[in-house]
VOGU-3710 file (C-alpha; in Angstrom, 3 decimals, decimal comma):
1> xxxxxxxxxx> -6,401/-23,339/-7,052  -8,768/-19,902/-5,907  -7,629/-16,857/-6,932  -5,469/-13,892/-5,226  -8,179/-10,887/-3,640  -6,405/-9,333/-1,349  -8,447/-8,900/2,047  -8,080/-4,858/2,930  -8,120/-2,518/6,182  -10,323/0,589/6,935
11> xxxxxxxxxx> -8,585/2,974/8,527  -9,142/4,150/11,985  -8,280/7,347/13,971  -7,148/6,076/17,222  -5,230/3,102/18,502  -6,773/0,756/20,714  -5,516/-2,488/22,955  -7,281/-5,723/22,955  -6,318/-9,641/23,877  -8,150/-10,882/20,891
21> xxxxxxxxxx> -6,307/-9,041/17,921  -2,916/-8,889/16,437  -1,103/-5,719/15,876  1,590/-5,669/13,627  3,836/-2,761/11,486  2,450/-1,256/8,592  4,842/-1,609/5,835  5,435/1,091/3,099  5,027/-0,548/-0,218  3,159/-2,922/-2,630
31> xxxxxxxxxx> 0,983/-5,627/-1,906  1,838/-8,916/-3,098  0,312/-11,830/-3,576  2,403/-14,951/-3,918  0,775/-18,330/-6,154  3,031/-21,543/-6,475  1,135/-23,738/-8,903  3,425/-27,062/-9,316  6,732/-25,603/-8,870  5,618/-22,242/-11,105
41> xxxxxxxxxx> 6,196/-18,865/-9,094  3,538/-15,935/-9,772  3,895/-12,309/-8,165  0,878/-10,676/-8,368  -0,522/-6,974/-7,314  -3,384/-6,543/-5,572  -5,403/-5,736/-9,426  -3,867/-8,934/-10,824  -1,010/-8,135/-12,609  2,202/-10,367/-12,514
51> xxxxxxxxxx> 5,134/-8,655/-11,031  7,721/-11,411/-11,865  9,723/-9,243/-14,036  10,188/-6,501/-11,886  10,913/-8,731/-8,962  12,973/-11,503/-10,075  15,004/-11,940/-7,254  11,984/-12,213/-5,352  10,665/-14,771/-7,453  14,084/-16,831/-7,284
61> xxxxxxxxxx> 14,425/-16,583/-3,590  10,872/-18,648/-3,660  11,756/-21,214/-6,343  14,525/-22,074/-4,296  12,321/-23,107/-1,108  10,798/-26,233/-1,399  7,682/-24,883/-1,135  4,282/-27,064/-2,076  1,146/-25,404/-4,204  -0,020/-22,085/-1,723
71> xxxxxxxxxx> -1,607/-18,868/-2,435  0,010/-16,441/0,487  -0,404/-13,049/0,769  2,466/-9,815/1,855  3,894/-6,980/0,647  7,457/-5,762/-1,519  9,419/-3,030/0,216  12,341/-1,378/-0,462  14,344/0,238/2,348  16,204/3,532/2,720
81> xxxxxxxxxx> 18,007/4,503/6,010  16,432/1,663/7,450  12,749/2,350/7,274  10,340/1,469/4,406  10,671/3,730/1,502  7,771/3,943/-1,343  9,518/6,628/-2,766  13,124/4,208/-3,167  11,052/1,250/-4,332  9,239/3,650/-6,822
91> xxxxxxxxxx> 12,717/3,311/-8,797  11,888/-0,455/-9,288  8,123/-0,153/-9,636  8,197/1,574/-12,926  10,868/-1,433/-14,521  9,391/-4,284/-15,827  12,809/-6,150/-17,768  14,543/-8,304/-15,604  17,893/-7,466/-16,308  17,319/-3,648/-16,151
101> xxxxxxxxxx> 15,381/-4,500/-12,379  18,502/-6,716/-11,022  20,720/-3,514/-12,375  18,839/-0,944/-10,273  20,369/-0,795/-7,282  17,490/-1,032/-5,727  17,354/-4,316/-2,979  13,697/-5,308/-2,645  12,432/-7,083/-0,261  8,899/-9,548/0,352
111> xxxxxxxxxx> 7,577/-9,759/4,085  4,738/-11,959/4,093  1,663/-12,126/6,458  -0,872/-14,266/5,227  -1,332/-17,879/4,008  -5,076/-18,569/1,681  -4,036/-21,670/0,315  -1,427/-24,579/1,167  -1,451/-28,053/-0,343  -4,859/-27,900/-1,729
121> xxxxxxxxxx> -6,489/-26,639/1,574  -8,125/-23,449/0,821  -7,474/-21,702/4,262  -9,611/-18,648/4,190  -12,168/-19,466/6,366  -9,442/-20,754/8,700  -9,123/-18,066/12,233  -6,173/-15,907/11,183  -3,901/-16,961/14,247  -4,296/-20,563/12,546
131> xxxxxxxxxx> -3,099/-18,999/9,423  -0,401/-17,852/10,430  0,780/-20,778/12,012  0,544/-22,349/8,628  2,351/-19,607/7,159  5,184/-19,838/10,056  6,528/-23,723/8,210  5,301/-22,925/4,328  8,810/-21,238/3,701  12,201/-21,011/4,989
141> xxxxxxxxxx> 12,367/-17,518/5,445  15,486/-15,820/4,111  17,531/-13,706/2,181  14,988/-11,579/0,823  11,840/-12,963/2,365  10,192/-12,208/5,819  8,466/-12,848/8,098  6,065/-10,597/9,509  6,220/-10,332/13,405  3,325/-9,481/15,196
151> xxxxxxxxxx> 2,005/-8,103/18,671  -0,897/-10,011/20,226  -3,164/-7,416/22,488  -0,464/-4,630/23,039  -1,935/-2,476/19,908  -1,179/1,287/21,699  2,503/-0,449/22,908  2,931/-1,351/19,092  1,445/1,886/17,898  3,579/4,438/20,176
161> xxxxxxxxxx> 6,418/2,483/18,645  5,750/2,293/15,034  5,724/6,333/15,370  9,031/6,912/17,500  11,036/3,994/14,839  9,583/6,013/11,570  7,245/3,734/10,652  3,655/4,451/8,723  1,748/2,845/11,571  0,227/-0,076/12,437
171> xxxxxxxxxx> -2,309/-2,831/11,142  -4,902/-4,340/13,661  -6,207/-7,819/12,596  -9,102/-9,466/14,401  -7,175/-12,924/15,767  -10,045/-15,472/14,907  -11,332/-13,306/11,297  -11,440/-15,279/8,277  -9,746/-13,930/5,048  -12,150/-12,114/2,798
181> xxxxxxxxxx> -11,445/-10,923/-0,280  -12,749/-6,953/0,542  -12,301/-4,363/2,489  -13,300/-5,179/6,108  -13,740/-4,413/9,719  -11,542/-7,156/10,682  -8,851/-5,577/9,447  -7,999/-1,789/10,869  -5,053/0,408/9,799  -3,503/2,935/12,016
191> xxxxxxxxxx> -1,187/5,201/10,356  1,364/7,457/12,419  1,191/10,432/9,432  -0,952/10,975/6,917  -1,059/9,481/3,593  -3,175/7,856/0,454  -3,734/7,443/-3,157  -5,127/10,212/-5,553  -6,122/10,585/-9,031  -4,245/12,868/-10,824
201> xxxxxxxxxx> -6,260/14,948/-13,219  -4,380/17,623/-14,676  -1,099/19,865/-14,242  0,445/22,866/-14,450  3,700/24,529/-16,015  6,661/25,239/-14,160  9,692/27,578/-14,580  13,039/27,235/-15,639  14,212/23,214/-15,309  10,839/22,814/-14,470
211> xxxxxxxxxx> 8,723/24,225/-17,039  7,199/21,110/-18,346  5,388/20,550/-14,981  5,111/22,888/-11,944  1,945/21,072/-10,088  -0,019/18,030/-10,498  -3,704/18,481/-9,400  -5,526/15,614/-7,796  -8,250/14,171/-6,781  -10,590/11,256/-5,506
221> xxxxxxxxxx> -14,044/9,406/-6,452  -17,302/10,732/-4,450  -20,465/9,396/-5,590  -19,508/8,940/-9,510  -17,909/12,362/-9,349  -14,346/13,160/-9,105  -13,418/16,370/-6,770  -10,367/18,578/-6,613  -8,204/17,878/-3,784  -5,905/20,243/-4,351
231> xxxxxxxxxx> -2,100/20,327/-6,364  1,293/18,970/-4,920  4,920/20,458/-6,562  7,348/18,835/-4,235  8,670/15,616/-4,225  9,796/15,225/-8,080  13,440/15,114/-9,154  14,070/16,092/-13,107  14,021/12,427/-14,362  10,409/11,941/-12,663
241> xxxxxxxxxx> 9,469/15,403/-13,815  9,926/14,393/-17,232  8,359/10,981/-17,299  5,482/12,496/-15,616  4,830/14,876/-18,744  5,279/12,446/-20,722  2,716/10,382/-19,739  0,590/13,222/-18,859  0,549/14,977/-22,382  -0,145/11,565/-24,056
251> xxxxxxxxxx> -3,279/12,077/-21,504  -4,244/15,254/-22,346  -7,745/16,401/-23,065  -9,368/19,900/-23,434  -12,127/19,837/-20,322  -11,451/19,278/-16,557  -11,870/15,766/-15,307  -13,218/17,432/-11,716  -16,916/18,204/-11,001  -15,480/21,115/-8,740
261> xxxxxxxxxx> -15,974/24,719/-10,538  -13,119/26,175/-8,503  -10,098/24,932/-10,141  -6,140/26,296/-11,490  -5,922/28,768/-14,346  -3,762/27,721/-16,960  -3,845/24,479/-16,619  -3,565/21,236/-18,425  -6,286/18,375/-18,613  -5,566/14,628/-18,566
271> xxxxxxxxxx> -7,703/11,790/-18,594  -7,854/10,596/-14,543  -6,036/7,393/-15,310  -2,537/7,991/-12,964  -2,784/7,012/-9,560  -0,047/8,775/-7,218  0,928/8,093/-3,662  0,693/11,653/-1,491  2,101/12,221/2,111  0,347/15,367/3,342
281> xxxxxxxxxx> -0,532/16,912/7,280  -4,417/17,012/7,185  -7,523/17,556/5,187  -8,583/21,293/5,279  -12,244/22,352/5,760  -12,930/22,437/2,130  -11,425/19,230/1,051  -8,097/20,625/0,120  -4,595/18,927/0,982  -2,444/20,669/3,364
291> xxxxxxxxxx> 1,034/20,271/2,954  0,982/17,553/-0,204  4,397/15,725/-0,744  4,454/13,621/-3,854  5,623/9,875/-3,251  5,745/8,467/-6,546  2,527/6,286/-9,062  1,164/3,333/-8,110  0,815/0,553/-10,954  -1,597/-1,231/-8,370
301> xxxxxxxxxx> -4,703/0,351/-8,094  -7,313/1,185/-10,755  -7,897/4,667/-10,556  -11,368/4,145/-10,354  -11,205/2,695/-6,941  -9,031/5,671/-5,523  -11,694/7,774/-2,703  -10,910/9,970/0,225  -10,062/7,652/2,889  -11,277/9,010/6,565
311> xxxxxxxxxx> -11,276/7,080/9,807  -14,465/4,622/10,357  -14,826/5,703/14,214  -13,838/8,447/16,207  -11,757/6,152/18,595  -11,748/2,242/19,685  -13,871/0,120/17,962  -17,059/-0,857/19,965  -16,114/-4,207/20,418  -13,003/-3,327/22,387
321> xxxxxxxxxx> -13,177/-2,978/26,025  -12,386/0,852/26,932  -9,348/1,436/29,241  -8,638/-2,742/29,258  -5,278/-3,680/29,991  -3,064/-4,117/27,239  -2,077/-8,461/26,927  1,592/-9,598/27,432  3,152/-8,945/24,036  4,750/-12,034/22,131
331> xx> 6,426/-11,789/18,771  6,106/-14,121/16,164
//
């Protein structure tokens, strides 16, 4: 069997409508890849790492279809008032003993979207609509595993409502595109609010309850270089304050990770090895976060990888047909 490389959107700034691509919801949480290798169930993340402790009800639900050898490709969510919560599913993220995962009280779910491999066909340079027709009979899909509906041509209808149900947004998949393993064109996110991974590089001290961390400060990769984006002090409760010192302070160095010269007084150094999910409003005109709202780490990206994501175009791609109709929308 290949290995699991997760194929990856850009994002774009506008939606756009278009017979020959799928649309479907952006889901707020971690990427999964799914291997069944002779009866033997692997979770992985999108760097690699097996997930099967954190998730083992996940991994049960899929022992108990009688699945064949397949490589497939989704994402783990968690839900809170019935949208997608990173923030909920952060609870489970950060567990890696069964027991203590299955004691949470956290319900997890897997929504899959993609099939690579099934029965010793490697499907990647299969058109995705024919993938996902594969994908449609590889599992029975319940309990805790989805399936991942989809809008074919409608990708404003599907975009105006991913935004009035709560949702991040929407991802736009060419219908015929192969799978690569990379970021590509093919693949277009859409997001409803703003949102992304950033290094964090440093902190500050708080007051009272709080006086082991006030701020984090973060950043992103340009060029070699990592630059100052700016701090974020909301989002924590007291049990993520303190977990985030502690990992922190066994971080801490004496010089600023940033090549920016404008940066905090009084602050505290750490080695740029935390990745963090933000929520903010907008970028301001020097680079700074407007508005930051701290989400919770991410185990699933190398820090190294983490850059200031913008939108590829300033509107619909060039390929797609300007003021075309939107196609009939069917569900999957």
């Amino acid at each position: 069997m290949g290995q699991y490389a997760p194929m990856k959107a850009i994002l774009i700034s506008a939606p756009f409508s278009d017979p020959n691509w799928l649309f479907e919801r952006k889901l707020d949480g971690v990427r999964a890849g799914v291997v069944v290798n002779q009866g033997a169930v692997r979770l992985l993340s999108r760097s690699g790492h097996t997930m099967n402790a954190t998730y083992p009800e996940l991994v049960e639900t899929i022992e108990a279809d009688p699945v064949h050898d397949l490589i497939a490709d989704g994402e783990i969510v968690a839900f809170e008032h019935g949208q997608t919560s990173f923030a909920r599913l952060q609870r489970r993220i950060q567990i890696h003993d069964p027991e203590r995962a299955r004691r949470s009280g956290v319900a997890v779910y897997l929504y899959l979207f993609d099939l690579l491999e099934f029965d010793g066909d490697d499907l990647r340079s299969a058109p995705l609509r024919e993938r996902k027709q594969r994908l449609r009979g590889a599992f029975r899909f319940r309990d805790r595993l989805r399936w991942t509906p989809y809008r074919v041509g409608a990708g404003e209808t599907a975009f105006r409502h991913a935004c009035a149900h709560g949702w991040e947004g929407v991802i736009a998949k060419r219908a015929d595109s192969p799978y690569a393993p990379a970021r590509s064109r093919d693949w277009r996110k859409i997001k409803c609010s703003r949102g992304q991974e950033l290094v964090i590089g440093g902190w500050t001290a708080g007051r009272g309850a709080r006086r082991r961390l006030g701020a984090l400060l973060l950043g992103y990769w340009e060029q070699g270089r990592l630059r100052y984006a700016g701090k974020v002090g909301t989002g924590f409760d007291r049990s993520e304050i303190d977990r985030l010192a502690d990992e922190l302070e066994c971080r801490e160095r004496s010089s600023p990770p940033f090549a920016d010269e404008r940066l905090p007084r009084s602050a505290r150094w750490a080695e740029p090895e935390l990745v963090a999910q933000i929520a903010f409003t907008e970028w301001t005109e020097d680079g700074r976060l407007r508005h930051p709202r701290y989400l919770g780490l991410r185990e699933d990206k190398p820090a190294r990888e983490v850059v200031r994501e913008s939108p590829a175009d300033e509107g619909k791609p060039a390929d797609v047909r300007p003021g075309a109709a939107p196609a009939p929308v069917r569900s999957r």
